[in-house]
TIMIPA-240655 format. One record per residue: residue number from 1; residue in three letters; y, z, x of N, C-alpha, C, CB in turn. Coordinates in steps of 0.05 Angstrom, whole numbers, always signed. Glycine has a CB too. Layout:
BEGIN
NUM / ALA / Y / Z / X / Y / Z / X / Y / Z / X / Y / Z / X
...
//
This chain:
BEGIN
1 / UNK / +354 / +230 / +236 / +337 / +213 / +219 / +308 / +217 / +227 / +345 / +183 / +220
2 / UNK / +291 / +218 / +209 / +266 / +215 / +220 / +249 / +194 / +232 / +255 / +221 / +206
3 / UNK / +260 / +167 / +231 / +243 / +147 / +238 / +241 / +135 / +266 / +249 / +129 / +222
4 / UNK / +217 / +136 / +278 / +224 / +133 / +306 / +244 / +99 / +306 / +189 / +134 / +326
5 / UNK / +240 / +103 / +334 / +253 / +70 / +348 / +233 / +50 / +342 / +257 / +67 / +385
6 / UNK / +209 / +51 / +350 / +193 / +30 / +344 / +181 / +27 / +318 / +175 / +31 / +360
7 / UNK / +179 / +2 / +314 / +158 / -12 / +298 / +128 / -21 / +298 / +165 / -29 / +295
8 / UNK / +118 / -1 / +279 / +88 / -7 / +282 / +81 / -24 / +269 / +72 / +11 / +277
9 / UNK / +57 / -35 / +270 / +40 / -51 / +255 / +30 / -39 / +236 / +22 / -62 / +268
10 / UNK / +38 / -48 / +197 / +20 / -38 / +182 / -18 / -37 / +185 / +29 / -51 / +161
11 / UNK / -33 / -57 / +195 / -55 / -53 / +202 / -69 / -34 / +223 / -58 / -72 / +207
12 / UNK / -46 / -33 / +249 / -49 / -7 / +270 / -52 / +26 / +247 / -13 / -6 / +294
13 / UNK / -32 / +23 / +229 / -20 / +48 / +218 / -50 / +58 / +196 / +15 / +39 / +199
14 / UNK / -49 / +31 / +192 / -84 / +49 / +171 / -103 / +48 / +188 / -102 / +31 / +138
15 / UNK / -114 / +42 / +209 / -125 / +60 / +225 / -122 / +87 / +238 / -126 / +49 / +237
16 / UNK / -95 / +85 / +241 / -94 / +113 / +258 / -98 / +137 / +236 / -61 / +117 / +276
17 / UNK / -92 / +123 / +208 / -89 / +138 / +184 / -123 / +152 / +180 / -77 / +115 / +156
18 / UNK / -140 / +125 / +184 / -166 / +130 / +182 / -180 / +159 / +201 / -178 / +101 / +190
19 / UNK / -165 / +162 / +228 / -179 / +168 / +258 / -164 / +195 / +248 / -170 / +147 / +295
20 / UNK / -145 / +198 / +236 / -125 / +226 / +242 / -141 / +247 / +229 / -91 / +226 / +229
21 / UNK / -145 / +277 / +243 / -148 / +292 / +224 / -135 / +308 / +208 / -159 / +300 / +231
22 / UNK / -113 / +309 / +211 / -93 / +322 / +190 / -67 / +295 / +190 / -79 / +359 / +204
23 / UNK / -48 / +310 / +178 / -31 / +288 / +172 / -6 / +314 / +192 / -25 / +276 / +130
24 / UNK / +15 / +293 / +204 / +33 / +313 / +220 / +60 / +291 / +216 / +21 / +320 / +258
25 / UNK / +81 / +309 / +224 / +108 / +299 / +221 / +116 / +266 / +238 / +128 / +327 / +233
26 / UNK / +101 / +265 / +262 / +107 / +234 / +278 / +83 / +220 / +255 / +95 / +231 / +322
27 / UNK / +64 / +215 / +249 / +54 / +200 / +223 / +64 / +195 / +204 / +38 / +209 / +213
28 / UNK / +90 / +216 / +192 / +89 / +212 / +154 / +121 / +196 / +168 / +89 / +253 / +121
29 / UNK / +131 / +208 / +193 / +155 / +190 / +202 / +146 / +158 / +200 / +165 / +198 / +235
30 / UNK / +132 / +158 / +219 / +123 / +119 / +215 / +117 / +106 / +200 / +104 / +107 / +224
31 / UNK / +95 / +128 / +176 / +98 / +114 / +148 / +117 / +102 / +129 / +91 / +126 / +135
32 / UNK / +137 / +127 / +135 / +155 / +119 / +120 / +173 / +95 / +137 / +170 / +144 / +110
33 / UNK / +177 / +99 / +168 / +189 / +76 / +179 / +178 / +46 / +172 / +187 / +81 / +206
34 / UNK / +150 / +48 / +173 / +137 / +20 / +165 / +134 / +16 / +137 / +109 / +17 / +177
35 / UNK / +119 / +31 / +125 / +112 / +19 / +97 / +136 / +23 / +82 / +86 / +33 / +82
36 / UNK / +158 / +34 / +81 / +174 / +41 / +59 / +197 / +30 / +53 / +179 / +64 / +60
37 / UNK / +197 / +7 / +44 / +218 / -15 / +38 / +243 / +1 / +23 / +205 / -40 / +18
38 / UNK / +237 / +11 / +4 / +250 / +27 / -20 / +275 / +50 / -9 / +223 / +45 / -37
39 / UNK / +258 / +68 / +17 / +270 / +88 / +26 / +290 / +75 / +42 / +254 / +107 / +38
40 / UNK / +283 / +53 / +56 / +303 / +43 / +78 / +320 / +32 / +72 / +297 / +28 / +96
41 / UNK / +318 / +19 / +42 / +340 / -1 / +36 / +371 / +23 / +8 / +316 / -37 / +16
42 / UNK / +344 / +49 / -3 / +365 / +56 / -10 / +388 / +86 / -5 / +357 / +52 / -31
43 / UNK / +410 / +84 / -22 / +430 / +106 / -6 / +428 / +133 / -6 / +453 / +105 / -13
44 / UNK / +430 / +149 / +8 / +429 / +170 / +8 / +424 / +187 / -8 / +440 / +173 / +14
45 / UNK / +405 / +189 / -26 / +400 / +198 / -54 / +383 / +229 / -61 / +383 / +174 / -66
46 / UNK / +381 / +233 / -85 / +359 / +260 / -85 / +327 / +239 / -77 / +357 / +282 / -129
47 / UNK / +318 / +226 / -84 / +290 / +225 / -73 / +290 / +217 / -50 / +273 / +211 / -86
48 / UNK / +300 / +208 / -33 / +298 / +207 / -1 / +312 / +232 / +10 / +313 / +180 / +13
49 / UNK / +320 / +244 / -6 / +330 / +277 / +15 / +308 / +292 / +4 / +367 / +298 / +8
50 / UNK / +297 / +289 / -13 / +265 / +304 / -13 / +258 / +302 / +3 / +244 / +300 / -28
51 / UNK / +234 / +273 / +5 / +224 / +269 / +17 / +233 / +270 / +48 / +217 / +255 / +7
52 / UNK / +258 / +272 / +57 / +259 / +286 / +83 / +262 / +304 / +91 / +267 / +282 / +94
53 / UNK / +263 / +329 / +67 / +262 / +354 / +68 / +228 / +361 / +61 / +285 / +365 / +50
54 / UNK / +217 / +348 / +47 / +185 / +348 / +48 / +171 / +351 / +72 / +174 / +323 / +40
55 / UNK / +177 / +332 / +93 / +170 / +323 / +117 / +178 / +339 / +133 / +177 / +300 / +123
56 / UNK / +209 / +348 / +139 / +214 / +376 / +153 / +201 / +404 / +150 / +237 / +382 / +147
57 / UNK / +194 / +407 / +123 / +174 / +431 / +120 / +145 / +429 / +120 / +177 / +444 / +96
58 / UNK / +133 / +403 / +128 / +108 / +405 / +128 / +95 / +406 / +100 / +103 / +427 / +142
59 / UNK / +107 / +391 / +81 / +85 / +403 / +54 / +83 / +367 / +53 / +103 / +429 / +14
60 / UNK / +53 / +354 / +66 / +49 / +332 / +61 / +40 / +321 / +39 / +38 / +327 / +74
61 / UNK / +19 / +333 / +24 / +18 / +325 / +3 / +30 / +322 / -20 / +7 / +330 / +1
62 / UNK / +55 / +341 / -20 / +81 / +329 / -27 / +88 / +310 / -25 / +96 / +334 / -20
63 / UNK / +99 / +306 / -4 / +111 / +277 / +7 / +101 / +255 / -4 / +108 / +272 / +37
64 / UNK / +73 / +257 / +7 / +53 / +230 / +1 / +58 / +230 / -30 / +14 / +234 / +9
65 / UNK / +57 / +237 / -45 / +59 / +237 / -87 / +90 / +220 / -88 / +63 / +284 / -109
66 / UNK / +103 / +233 / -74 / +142 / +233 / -82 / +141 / +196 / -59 / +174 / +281 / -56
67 / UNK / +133 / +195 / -40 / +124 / +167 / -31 / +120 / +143 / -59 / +92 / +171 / -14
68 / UNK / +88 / +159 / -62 / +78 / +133 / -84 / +93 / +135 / -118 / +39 / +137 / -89
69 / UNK / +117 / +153 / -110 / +132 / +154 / -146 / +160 / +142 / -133 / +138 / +195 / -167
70 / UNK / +158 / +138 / -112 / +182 / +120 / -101 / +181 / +89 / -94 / +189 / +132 / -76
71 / UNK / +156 / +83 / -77 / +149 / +63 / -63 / +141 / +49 / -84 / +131 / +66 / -42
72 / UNK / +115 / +57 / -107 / +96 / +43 / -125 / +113 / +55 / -151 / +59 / +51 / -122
73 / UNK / +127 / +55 / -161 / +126 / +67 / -186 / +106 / +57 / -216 / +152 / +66 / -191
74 / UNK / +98 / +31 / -210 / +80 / +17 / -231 / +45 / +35 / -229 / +79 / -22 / -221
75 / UNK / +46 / +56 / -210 / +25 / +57 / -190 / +24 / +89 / -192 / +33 / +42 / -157
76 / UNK / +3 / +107 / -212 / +1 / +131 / -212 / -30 / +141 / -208 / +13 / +140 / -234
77 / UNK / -26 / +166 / -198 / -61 / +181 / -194 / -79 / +187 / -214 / -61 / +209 / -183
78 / UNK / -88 / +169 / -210 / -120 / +172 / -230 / -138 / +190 / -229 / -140 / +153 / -227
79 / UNK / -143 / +202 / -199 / -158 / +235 / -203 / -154 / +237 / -168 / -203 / +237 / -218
80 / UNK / -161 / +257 / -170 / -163 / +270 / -143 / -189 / +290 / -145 / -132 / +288 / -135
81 / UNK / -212 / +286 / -124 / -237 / +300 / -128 / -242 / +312 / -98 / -263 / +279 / -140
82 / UNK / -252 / +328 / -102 / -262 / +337 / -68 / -292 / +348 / -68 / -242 / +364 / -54
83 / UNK / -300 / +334 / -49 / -331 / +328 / -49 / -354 / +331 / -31 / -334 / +307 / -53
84 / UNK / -363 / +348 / -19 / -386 / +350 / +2 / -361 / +343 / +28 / -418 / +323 / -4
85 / UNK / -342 / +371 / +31 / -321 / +356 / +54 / -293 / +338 / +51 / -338 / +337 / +69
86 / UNK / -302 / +319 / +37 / -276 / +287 / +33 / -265 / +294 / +16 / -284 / +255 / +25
87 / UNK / -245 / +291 / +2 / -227 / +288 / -14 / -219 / +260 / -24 / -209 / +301 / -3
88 / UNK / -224 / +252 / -45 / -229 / +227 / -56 / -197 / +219 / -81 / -265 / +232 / -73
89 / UNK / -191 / +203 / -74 / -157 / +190 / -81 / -159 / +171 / -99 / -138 / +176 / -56
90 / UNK / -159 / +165 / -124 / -155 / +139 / -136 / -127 / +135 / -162 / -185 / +133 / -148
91 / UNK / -122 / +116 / -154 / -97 / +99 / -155 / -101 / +78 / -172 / -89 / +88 / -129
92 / UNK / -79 / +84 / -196 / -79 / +66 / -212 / -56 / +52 / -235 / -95 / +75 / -221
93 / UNK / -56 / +25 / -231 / -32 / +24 / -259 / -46 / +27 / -288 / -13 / -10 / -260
94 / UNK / -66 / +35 / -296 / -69 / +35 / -330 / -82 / +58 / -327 / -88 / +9 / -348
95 / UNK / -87 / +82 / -322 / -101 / +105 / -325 / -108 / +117 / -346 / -93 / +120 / -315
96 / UNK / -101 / +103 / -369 / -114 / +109 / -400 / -136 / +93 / -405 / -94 / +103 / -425
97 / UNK / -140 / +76 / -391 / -166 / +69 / -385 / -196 / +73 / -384 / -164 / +67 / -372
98 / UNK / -208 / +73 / -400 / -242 / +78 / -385 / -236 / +67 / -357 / -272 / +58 / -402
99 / UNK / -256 / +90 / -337 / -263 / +81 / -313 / -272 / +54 / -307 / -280 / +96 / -306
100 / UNK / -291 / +45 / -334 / -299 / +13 / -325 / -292 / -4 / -325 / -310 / +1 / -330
101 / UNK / -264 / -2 / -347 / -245 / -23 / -347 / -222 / -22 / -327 / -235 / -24 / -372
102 / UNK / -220 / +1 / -312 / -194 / -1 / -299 / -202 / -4 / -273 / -176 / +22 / -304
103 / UNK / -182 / -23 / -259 / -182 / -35 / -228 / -171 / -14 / -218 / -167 / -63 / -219
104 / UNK / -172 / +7 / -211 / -161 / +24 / -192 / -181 / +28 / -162 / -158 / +52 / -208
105 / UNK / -156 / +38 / -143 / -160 / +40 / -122 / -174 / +61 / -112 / -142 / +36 / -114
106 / UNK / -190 / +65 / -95 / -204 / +91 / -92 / -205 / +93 / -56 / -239 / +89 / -109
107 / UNK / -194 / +119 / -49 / -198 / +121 / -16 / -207 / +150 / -7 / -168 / +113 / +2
108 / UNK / -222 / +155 / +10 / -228 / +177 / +20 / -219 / +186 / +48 / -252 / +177 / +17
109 / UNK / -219 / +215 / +53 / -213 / +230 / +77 / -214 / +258 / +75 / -188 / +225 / +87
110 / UNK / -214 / +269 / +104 / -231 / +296 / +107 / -194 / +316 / +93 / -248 / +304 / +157
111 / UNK / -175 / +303 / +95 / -150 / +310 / +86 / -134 / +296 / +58 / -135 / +303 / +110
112 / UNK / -133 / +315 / +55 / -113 / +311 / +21 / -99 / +285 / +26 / -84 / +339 / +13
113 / UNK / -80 / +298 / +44 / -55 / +279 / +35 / -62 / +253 / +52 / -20 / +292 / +43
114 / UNK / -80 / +251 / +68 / -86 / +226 / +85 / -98 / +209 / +67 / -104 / +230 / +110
115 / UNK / -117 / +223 / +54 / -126 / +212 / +23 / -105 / +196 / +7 / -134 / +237 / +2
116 / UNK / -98 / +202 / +1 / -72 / +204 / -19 / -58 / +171 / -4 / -45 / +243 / -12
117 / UNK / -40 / +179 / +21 / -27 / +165 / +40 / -45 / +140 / +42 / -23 / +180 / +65
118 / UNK / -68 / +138 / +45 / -92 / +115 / +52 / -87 / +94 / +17 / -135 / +137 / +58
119 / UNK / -91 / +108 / +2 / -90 / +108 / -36 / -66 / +84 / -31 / -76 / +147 / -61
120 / UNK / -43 / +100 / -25 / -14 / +83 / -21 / -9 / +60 / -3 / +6 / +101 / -11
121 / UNK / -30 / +60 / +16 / -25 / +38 / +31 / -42 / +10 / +26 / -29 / +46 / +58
122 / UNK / -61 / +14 / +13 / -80 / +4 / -6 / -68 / -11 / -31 / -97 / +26 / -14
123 / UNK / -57 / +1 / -45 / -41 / -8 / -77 / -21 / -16 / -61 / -31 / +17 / -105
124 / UNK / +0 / -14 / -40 / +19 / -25 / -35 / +15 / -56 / -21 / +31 / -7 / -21
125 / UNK / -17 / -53 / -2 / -29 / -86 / +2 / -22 / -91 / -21 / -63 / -95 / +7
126 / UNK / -43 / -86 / -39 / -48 / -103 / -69 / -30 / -103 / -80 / -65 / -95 / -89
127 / UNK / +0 / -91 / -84 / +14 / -107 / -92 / +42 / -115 / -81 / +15 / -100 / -111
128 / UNK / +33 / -127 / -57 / +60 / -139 / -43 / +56 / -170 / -55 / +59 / -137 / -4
129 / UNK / +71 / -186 / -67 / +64 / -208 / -66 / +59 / -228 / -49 / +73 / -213 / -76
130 / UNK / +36 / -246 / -46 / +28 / -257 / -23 / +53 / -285 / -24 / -9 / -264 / -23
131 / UNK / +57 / -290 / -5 / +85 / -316 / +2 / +72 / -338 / -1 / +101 / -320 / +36
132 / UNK / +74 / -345 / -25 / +72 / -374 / -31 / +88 / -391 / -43 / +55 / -377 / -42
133 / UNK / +88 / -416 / -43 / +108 / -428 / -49 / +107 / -442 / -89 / +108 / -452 / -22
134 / UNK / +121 / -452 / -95 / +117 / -452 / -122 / +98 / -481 / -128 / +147 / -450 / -138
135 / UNK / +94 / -497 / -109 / +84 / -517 / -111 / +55 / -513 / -99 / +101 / -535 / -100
136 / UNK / +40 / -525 / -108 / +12 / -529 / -87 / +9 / -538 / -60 / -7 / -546 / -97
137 / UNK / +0 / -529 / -44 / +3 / -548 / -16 / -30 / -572 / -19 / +3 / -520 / +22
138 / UNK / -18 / -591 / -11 / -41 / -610 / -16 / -46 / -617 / +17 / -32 / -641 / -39
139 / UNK / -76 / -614 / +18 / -89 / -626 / +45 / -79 / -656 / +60 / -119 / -630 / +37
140 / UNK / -71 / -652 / +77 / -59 / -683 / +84 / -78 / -694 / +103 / -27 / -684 / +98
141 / UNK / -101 / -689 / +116 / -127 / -695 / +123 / -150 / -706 / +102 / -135 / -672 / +133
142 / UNK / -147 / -730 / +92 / -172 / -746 / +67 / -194 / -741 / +90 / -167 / -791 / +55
143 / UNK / -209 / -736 / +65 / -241 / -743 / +80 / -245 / -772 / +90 / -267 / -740 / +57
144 / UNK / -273 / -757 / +104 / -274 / -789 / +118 / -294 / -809 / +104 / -284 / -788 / +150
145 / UNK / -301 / -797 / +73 / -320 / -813 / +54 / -297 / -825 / +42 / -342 / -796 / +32
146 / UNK / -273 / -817 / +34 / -242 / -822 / +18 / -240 / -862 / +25 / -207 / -797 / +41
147 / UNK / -238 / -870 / +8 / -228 / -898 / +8 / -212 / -903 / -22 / -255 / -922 / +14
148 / UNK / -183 / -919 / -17 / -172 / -914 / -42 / -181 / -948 / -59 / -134 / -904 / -38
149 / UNK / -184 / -941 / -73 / -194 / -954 / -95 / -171 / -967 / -116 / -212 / -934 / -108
150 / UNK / -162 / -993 / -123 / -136 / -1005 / -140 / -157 / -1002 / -173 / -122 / -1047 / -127
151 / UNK / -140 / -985 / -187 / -154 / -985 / -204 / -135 / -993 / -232 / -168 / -961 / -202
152 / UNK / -113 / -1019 / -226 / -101 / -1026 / -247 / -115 / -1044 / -264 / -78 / -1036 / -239
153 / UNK / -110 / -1050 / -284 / -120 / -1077 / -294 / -102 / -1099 / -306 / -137 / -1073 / -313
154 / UNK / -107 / -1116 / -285 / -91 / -1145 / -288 / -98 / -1162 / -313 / -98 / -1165 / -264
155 / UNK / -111 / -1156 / -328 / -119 / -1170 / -354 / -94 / -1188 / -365 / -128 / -1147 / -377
//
């Protein structure tokens, strides 16, 4: 299997993502160990034997695409540019879009697929749903101006 023993921290992992200069086989392992809910939970299939035959041959920017058509599927590439050096990644769910109207994600790196990989970890923040509960939580600390006031009328 490719995934090491340990568990990283998604926040550790986009840093090291940031610092790396290429992308290598112990990286796209942890990615997928950490960020990849989809791959871990499903069975033995053609898109996880890609992608770990992706990863065995080294073709990362492979991987990273067959990732975000696995992990995000609501979630496709809006352009890919390369620019004075960087290679520029943006990520999007409406890409028929004018640029001004559409919220897409945009990340840079001196590497394609780190590009790319950074893109995915980004749209996958934005759309994990944040844990909240269905009710409001109400402050149970009143101010200290707060005095309650009977405001029936006894008429």
């Amino acid at each position: 299997m490719l995934h090491p023993d340990d568990h990283r921290d998604p926040g550790e992992l986009v840093d090291r993502l940031r610092n790396a200069p290429e992308a290598n086989a112990t990286l796209m392992a942890e990615i997928v160990d950490t960020a990849c809910r989809r791959f871990r939970l499903m069975s033995p299939g053609e898109k996880s034997a890609r992608i770990e035959q992706l990863i065995r041959s080294g073709a990362w920017t492979d991987a990273a695409l067959t990732l975000i058509d696995l992990e995000l599927p609501l979630w496709q590439v809006r352009r890919i540019a390369y620019d004075e050096g960087e290679w520029y990644c943006a990520l999007s769910r409406q890409r028929e879009l004018p640029d001004w109207l559409d919220q897409s994600i945009e990340t840079r790196h001196a590497d394609l697929s780190l590009a790319i990989l950074s893109a995915f970890f980004e749209a996958q923040r934005i759309s994990t749903p944040s844990s909240r509960t269905s009710v409001p939580a109400v402050n149970r600390v009143a101010s200290p101006l707060y005095e309650p006031v009977c405001s029936d009328n006894f008429a």
